[in-house]
KEMARTOR-165584 format. One record per residue (C-alpha): x, y, z; chain. Coordinates in Angstrom, 3 decimals. Layout:
BEGIN
<r><x>X</x><y>Y</y><z>Z</z><c>A</c></r>
...
This chain:
BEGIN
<r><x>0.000</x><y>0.000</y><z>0.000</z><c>A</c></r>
<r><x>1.409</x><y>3.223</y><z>-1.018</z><c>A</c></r>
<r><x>2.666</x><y>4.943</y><z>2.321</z><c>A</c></r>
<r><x>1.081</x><y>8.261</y><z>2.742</z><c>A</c></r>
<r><x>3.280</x><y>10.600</y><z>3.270</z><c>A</c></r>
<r><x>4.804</x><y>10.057</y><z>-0.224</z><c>A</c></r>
<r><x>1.245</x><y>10.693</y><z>-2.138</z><c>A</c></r>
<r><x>0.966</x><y>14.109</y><z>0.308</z><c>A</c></r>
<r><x>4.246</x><y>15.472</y><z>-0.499</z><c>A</c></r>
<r><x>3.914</x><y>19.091</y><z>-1.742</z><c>A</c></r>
<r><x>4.122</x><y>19.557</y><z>-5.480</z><c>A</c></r>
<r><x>6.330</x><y>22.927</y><z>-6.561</z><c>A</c></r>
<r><x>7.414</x><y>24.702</y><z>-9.492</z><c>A</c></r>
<r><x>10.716</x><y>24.102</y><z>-10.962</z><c>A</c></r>
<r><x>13.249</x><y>26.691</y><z>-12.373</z><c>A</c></r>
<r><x>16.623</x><y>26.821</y><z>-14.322</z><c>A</c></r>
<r><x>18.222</x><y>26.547</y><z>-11.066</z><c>A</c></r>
<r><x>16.750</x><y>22.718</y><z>-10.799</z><c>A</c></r>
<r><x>18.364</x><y>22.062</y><z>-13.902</z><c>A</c></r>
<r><x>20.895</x><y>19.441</y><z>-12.374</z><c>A</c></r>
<r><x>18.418</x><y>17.823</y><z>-9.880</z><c>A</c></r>
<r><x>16.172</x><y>17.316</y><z>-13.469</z><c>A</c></r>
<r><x>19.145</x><y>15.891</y><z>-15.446</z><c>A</c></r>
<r><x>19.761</x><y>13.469</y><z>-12.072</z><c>A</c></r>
<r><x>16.607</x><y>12.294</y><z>-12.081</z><c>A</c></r>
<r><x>16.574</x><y>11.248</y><z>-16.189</z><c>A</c></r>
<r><x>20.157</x><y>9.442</y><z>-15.456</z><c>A</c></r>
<r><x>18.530</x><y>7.870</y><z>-12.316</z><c>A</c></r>
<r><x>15.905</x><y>6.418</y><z>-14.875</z><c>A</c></r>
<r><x>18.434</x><y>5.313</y><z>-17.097</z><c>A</c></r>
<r><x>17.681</x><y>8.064</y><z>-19.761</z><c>A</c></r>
<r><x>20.205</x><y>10.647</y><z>-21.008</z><c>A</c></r>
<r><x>20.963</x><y>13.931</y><z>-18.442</z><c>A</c></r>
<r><x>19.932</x><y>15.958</y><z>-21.753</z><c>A</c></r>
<r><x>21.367</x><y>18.971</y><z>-19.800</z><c>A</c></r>
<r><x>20.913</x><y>21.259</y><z>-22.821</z><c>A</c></r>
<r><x>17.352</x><y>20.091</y><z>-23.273</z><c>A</c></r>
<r><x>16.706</x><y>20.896</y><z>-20.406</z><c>A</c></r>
<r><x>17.496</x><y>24.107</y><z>-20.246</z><c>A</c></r>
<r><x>15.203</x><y>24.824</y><z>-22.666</z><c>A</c></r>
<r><x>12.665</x><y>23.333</y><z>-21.374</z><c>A</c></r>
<r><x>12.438</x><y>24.746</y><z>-17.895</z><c>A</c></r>
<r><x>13.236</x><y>28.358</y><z>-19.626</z><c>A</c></r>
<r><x>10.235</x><y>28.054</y><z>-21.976</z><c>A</c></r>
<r><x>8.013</x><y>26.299</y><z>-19.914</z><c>A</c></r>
<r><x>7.194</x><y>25.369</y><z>-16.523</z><c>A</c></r>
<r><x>8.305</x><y>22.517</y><z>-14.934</z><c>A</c></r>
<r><x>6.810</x><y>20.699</y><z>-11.867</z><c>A</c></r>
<r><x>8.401</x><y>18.411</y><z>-9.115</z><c>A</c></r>
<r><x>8.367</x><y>16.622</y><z>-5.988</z><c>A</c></r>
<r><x>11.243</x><y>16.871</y><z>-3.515</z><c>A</c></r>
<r><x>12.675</x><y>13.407</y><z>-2.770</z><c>A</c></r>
<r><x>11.684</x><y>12.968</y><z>1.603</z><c>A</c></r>
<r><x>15.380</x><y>11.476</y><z>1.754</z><c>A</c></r>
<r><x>16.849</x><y>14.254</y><z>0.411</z><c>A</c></r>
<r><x>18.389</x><y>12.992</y><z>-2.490</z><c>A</c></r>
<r><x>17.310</x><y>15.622</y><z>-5.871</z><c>A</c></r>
<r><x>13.791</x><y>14.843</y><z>-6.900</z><c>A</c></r>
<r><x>11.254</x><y>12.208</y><z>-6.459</z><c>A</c></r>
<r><x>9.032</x><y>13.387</y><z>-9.422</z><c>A</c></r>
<r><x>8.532</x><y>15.960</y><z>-12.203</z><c>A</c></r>
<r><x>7.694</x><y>16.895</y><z>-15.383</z><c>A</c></r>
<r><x>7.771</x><y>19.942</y><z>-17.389</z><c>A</c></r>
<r><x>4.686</x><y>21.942</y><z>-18.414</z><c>A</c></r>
<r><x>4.877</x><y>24.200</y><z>-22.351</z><c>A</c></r>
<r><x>2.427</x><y>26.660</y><z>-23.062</z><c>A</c></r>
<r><x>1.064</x><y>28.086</y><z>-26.309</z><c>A</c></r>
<r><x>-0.462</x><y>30.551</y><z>-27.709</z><c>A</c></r>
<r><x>-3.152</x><y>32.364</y><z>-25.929</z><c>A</c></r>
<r><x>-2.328</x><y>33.852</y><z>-22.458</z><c>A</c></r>
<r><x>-0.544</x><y>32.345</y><z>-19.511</z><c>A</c></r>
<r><x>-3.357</x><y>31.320</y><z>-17.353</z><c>A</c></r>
<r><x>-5.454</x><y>30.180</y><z>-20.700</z><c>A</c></r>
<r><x>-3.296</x><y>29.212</y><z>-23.350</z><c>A</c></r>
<r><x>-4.340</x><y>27.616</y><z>-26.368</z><c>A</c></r>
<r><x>-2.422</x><y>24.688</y><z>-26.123</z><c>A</c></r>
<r><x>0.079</x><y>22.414</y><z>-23.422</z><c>A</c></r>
<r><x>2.189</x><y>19.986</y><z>-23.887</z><c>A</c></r>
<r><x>3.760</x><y>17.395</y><z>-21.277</z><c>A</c></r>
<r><x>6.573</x><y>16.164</y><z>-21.054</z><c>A</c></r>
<r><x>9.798</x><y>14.861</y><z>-19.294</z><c>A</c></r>
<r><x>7.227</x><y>12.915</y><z>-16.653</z><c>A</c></r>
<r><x>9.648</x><y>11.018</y><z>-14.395</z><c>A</c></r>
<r><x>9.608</x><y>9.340</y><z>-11.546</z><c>A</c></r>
<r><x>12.920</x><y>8.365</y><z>-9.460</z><c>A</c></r>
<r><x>13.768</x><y>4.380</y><z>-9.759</z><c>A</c></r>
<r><x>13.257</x><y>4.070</y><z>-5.375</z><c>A</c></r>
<r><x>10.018</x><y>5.753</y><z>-5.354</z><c>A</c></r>
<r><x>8.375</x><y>3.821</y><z>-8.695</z><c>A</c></r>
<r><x>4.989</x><y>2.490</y><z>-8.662</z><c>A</c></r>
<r><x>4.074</x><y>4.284</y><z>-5.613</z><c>A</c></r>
<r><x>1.643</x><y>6.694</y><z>-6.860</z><c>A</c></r>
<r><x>3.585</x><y>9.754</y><z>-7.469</z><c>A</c></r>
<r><x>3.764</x><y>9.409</y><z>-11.153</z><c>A</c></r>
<r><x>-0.105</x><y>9.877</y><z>-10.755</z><c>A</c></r>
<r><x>-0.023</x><y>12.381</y><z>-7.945</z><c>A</c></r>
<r><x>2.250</x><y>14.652</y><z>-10.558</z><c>A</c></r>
<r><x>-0.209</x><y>13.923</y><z>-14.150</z><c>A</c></r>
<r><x>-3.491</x><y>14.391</y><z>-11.859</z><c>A</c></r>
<r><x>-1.901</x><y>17.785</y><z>-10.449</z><c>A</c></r>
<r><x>-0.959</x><y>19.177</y><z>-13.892</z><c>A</c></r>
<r><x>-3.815</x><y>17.886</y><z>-15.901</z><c>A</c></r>
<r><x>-6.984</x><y>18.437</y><z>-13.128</z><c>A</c></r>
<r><x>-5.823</x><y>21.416</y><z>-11.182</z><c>A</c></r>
<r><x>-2.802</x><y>23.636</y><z>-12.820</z><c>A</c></r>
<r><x>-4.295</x><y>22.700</y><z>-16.596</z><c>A</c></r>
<r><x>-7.974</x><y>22.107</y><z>-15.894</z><c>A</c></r>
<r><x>-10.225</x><y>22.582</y><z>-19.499</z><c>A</c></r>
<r><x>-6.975</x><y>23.585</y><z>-21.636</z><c>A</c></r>
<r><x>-6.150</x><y>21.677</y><z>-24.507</z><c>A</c></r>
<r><x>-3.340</x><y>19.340</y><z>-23.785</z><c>A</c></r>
<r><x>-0.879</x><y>16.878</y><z>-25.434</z><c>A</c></r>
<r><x>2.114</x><y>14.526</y><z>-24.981</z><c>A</c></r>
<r><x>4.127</x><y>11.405</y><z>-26.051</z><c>A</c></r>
<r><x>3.642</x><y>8.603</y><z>-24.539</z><c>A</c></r>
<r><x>5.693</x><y>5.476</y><z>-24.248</z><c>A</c></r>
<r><x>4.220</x><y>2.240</y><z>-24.206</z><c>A</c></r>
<r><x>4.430</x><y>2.117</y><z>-20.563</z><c>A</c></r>
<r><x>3.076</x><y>5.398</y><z>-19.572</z><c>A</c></r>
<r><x>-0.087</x><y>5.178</y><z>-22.001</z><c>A</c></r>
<r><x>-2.234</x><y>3.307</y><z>-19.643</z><c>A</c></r>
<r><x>-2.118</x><y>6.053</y><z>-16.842</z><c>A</c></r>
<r><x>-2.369</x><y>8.957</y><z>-19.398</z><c>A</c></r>
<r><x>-5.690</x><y>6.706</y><z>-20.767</z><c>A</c></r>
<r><x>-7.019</x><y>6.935</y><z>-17.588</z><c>A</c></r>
<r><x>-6.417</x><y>10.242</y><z>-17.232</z><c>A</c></r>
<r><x>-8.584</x><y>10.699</y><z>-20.280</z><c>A</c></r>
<r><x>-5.765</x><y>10.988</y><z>-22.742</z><c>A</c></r>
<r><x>-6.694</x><y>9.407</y><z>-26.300</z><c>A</c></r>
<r><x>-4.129</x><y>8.667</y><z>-28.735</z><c>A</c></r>
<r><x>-4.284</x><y>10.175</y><z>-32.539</z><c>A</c></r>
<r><x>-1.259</x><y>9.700</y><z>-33.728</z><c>A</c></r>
<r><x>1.787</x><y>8.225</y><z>-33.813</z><c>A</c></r>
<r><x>5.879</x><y>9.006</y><z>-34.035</z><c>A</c></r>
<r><x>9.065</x><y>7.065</y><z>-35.209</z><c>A</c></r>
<r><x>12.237</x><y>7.887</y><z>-33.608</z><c>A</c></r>
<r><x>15.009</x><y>7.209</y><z>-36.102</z><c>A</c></r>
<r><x>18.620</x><y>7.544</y><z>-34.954</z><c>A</c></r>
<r><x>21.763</x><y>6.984</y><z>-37.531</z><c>A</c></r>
<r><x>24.867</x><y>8.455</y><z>-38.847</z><c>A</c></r>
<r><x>23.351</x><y>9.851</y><z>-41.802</z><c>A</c></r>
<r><x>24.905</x><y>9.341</y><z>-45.478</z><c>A</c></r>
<r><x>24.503</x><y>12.546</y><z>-47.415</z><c>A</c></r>
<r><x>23.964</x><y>11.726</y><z>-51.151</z><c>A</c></r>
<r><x>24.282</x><y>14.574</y><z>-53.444</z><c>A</c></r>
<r><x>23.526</x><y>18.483</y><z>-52.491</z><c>A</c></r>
<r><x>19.945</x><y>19.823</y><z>-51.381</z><c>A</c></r>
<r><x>18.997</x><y>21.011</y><z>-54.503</z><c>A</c></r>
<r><x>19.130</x><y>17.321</y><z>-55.566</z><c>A</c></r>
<r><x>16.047</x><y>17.175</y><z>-53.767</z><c>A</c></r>
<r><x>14.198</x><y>20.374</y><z>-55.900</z><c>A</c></r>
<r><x>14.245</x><y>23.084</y><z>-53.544</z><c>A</c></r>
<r><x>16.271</x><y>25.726</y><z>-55.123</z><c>A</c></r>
<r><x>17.732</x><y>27.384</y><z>-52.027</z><c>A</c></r>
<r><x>18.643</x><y>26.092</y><z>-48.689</z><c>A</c></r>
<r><x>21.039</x><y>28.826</y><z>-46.523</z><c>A</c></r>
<r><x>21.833</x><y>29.330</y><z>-42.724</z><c>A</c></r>
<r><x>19.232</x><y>31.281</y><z>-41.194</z><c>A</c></r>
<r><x>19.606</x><y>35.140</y><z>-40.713</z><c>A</c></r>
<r><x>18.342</x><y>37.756</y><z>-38.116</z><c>A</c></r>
<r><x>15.891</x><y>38.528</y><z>-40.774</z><c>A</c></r>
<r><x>14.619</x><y>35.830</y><z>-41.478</z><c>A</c></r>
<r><x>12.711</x><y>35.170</y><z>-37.580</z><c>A</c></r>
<r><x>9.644</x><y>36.890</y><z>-38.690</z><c>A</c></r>
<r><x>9.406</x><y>34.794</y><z>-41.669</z><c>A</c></r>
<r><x>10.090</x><y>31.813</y><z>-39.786</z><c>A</c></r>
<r><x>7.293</x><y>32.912</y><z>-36.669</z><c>A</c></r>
<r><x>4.849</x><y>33.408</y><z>-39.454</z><c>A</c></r>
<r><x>5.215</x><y>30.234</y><z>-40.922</z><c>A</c></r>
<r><x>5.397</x><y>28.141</y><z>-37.934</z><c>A</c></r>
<r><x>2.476</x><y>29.404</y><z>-36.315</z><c>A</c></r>
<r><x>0.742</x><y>28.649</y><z>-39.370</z><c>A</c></r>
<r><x>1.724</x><y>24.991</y><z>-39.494</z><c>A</c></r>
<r><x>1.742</x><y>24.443</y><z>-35.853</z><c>A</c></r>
<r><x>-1.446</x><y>26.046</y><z>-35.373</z><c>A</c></r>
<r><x>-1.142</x><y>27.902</y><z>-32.362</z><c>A</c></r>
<r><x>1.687</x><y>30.648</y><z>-31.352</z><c>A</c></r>
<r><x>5.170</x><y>29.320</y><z>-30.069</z><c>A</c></r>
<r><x>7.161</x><y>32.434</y><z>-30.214</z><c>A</c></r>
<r><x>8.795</x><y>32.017</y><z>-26.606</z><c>A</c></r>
<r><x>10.156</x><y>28.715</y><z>-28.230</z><c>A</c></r>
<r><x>11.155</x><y>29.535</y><z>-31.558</z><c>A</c></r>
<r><x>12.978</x><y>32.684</y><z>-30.763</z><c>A</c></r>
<r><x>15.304</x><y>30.581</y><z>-28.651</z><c>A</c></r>
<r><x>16.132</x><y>28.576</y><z>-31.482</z><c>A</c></r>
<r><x>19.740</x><y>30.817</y><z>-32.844</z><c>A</c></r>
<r><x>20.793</x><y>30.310</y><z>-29.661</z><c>A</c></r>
<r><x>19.985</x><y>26.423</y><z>-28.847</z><c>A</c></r>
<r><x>20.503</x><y>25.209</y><z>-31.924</z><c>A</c></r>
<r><x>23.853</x><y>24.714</y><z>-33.765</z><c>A</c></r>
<r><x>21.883</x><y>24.784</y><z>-37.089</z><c>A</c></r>
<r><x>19.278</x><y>26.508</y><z>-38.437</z><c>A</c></r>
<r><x>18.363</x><y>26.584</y><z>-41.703</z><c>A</c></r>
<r><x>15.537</x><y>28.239</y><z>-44.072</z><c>A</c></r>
<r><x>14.361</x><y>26.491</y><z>-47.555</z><c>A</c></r>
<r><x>13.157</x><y>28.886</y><z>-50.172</z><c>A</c></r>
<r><x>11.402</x><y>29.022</y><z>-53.673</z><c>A</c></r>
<r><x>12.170</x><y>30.513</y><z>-57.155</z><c>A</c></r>
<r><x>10.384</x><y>33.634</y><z>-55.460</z><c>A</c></r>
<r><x>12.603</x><y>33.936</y><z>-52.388</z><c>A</c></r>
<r><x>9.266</x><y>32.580</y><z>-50.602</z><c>A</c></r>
<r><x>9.764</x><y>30.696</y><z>-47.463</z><c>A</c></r>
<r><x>8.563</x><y>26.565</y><z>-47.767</z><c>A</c></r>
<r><x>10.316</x><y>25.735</y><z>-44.425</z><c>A</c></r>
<r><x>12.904</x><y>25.851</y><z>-42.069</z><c>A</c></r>
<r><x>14.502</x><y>22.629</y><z>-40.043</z><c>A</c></r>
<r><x>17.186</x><y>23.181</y><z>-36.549</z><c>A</c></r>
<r><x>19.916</x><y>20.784</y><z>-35.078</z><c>A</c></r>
<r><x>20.641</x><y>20.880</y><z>-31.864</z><c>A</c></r>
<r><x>23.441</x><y>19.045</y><z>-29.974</z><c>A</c></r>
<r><x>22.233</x><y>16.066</y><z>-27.452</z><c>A</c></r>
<r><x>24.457</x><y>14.022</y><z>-25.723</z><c>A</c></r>
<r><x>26.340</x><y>12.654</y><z>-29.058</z><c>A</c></r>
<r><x>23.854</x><y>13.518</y><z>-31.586</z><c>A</c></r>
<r><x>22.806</x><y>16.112</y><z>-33.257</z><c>A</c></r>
<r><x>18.353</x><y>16.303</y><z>-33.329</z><c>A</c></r>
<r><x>16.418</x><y>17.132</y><z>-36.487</z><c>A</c></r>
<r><x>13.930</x><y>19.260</y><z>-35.287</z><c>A</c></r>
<r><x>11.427</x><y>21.346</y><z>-35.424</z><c>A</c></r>
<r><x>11.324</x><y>20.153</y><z>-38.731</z><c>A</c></r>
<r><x>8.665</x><y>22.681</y><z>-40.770</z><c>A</c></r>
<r><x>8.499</x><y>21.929</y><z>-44.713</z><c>A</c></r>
<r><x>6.212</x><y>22.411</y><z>-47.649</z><c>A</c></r>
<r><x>6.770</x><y>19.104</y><z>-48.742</z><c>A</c></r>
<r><x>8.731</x><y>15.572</y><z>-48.884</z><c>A</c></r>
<r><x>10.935</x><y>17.504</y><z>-51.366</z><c>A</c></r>
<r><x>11.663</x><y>20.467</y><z>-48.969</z><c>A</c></r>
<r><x>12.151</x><y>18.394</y><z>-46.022</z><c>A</c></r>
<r><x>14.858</x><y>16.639</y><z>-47.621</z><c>A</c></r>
<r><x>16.393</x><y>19.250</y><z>-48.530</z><c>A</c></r>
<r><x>16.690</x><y>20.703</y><z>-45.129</z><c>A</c></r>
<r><x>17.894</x><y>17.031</y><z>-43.676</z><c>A</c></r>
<r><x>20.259</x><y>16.942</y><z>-46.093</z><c>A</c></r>
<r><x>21.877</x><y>20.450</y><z>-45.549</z><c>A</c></r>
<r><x>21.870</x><y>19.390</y><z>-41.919</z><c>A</c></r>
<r><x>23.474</x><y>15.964</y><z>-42.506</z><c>A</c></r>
<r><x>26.525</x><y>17.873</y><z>-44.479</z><c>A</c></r>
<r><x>26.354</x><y>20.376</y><z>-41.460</z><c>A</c></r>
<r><x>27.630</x><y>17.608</y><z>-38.687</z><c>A</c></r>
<r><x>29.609</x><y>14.753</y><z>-38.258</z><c>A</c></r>
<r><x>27.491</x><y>13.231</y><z>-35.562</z><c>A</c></r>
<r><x>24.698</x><y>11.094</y><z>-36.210</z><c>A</c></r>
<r><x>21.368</x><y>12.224</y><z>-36.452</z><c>A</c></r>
<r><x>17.905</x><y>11.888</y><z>-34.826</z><c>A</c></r>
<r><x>14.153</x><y>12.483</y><z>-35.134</z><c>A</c></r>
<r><x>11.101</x><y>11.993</y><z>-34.433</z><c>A</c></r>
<r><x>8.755</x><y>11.951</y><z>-37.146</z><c>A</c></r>
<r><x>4.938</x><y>11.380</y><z>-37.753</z><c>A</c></r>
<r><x>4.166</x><y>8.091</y><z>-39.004</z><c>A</c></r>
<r><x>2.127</x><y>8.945</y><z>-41.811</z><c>A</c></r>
<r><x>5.367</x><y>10.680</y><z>-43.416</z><c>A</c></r>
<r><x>6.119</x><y>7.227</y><z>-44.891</z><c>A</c></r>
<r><x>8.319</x><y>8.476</y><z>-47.830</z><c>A</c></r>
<r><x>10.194</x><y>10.313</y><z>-45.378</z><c>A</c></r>
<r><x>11.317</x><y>7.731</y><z>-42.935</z><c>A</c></r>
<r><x>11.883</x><y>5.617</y><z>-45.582</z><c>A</c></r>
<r><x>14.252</x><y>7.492</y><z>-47.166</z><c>A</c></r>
<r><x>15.908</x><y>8.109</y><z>-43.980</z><c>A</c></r>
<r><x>16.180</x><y>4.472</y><z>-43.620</z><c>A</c></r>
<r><x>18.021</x><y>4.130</y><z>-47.068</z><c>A</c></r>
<r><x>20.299</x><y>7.346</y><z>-45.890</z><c>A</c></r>
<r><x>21.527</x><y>5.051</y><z>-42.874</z><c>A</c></r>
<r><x>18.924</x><y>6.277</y><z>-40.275</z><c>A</c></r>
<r><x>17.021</x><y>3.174</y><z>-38.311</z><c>A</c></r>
<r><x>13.713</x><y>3.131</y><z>-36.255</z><c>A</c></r>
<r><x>14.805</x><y>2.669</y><z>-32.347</z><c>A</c></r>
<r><x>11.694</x><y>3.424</y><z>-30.721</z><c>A</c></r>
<r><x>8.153</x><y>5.087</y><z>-31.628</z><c>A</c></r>
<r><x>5.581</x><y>6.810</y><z>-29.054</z><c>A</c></r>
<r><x>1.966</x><y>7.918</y><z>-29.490</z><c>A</c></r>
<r><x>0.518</x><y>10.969</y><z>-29.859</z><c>A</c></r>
<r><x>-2.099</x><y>11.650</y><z>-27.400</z><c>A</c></r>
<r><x>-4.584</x><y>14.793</y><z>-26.475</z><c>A</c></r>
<r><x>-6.979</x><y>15.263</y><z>-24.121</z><c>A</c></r>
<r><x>-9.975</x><y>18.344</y><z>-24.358</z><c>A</c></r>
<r><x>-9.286</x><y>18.525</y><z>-27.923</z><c>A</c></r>
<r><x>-9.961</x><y>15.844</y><z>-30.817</z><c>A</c></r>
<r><x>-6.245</x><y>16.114</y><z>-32.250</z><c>A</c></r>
<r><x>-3.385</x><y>18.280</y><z>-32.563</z><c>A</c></r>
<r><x>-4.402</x><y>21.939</y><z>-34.432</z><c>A</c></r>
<r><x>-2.663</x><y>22.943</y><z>-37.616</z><c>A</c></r>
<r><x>-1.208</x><y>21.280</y><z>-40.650</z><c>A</c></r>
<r><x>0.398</x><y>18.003</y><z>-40.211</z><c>A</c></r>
<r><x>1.180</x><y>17.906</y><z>-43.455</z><c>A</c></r>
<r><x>3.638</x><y>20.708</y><z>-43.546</z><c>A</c></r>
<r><x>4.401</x><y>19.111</y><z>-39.930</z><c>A</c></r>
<r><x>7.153</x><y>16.477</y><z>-39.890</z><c>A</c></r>
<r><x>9.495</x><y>16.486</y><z>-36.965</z><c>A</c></r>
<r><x>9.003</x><y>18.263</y><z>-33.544</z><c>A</c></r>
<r><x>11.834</x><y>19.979</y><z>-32.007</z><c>A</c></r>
<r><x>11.498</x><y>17.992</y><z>-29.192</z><c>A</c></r>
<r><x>8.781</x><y>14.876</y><z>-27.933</z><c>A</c></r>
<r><x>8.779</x><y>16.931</y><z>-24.271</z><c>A</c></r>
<r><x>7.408</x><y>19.984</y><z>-26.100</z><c>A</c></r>
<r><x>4.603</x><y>18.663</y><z>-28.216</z><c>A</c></r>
């Protein structure tokens, strides 16, 4: 029976300065410390967590991103990073953390997340459904001619100028505003790139940023299959690590192509909402997010 004192341990916000008990916690899981992840995470969005009782870091936490509408009411929320410490598993505070978020920080917003096959059943029963699905694919990735192979005529590094551009488009495609994460992007990214027409008109623009000992493809924003390979391939002759993403299933040129390009399927999560009947905006123009924990 869970002991209950662990279930009535107080819930708080997190900050920037939790960064290291956050990265403990993933290693204690067996994940990645994904320091520079999060970072971002806990400077764009809020995270939540429960102080360990033996005073070792963190029991619990996750990390809460808003967007679009106002603070208190945004449009949309994603989920993510929802960890609970090895010693203190299956004791309820996994639960205690979701039900705190979801029912009393988030109650009526829109909301979303990843889920692993192990976490879906409590995110079900938290009323969760899944509509959708994403492939992670993880390689060293073998670059095969230049991006205009791909018929985009111009793929360049990303300029100052070009952050309007790029805020217009992705709130388009995404559906909802995510300024307070894009804008972050020149500065957590070690790529970022912009794919344009004949016209000079922007079709889409793709980051890589450094994790552990790859480098992640995302977001990943494109007009088409054409386009996004471009972009991948721009990045690909960018780095010598190997790449990864995360990309929606029913982009099945795509990951096949990144399969033939030495990429290789190594896990895949659902996609799962609650309060809203699926994600807003256009998933075809969608393909990679720039990261699972953000939605």
């Amino acid at each position: 029976m869970t002991p209950s004192h662990l279930t009535d341990l107080p819930i708080r916000p997190l900050t920037v300065d939790d960064l290291t008990r956050c990265a403990d916690l993933s290693e204690d899981r067996g994940w990645p410390r994904e320091e520079h992840k999060w970072g971002l995470l806990l400077a764009a969005g809020t995270g939540y967590g429960i102080d360990a009782p033996d005073g070792r870091g963190l029991a619990a936490c996750c990390v809460v991103t808003r967007y679009g509408g106002s603070a208190e009411r945004p449009d949309l929320a994603a989920i993510g990073m929802m960890l609970v410490a090895e010693r203190y598993q299956r004791r309820g505070l996994g639960r205690r953390v979701m039900t705190y978020v979801c029912d009393e920080v988030l109650r009526g917003i829109p909301l979303t997340l990843h889920a692993t096959r192990s976490g879906r059943p409590l995110y079900e029963e938290l009323g969760f459904k899944a509509v959708g699905r994403a492939d992670m694919l993880v390689g060293p990735f073998r670059v095969t001619g230049t991006p205009g192979k791909h018929g985009t005529p111009r793929v360049r590094p990303a300029v100052a100028g070009d952050l309007p551009r790029i805020l217009r488009l992705d709130t388009e495609v995404f559906g909802t505003d995510r300024t307070h994460m894009i804008t972050r992007l020149p500065a957590f990214a070690d790529h970022l790139l912009v794919a344009e027409d004949a016209e000079h008109s922007l079709t889409g623009y793709a980051a890589a940023w450094p994790n552990m000992d790859t480098h992640v493809v995302g977001p990943l924003i494109a007009r088409d299959t054409e386009t996004a390979q471009s972009l991948i391939t721009a990045l690909g002759m960018s780095t010598g690590r190997p790449l990864r993403t995360d990309v929606d299933v029913r982009h099945e040129e795509l990951i096949g192509w990144l399969k033939e390009h030495g990429l290789e399927s190594v896990a895949s999560n659902s996609v799962m909402t609650r309060d809203i009947p699926g994600l807003p905006g256009d998933w075809t123009r969608r393909w990679a997010p720039l990261t699972l924990a953000a939605g």
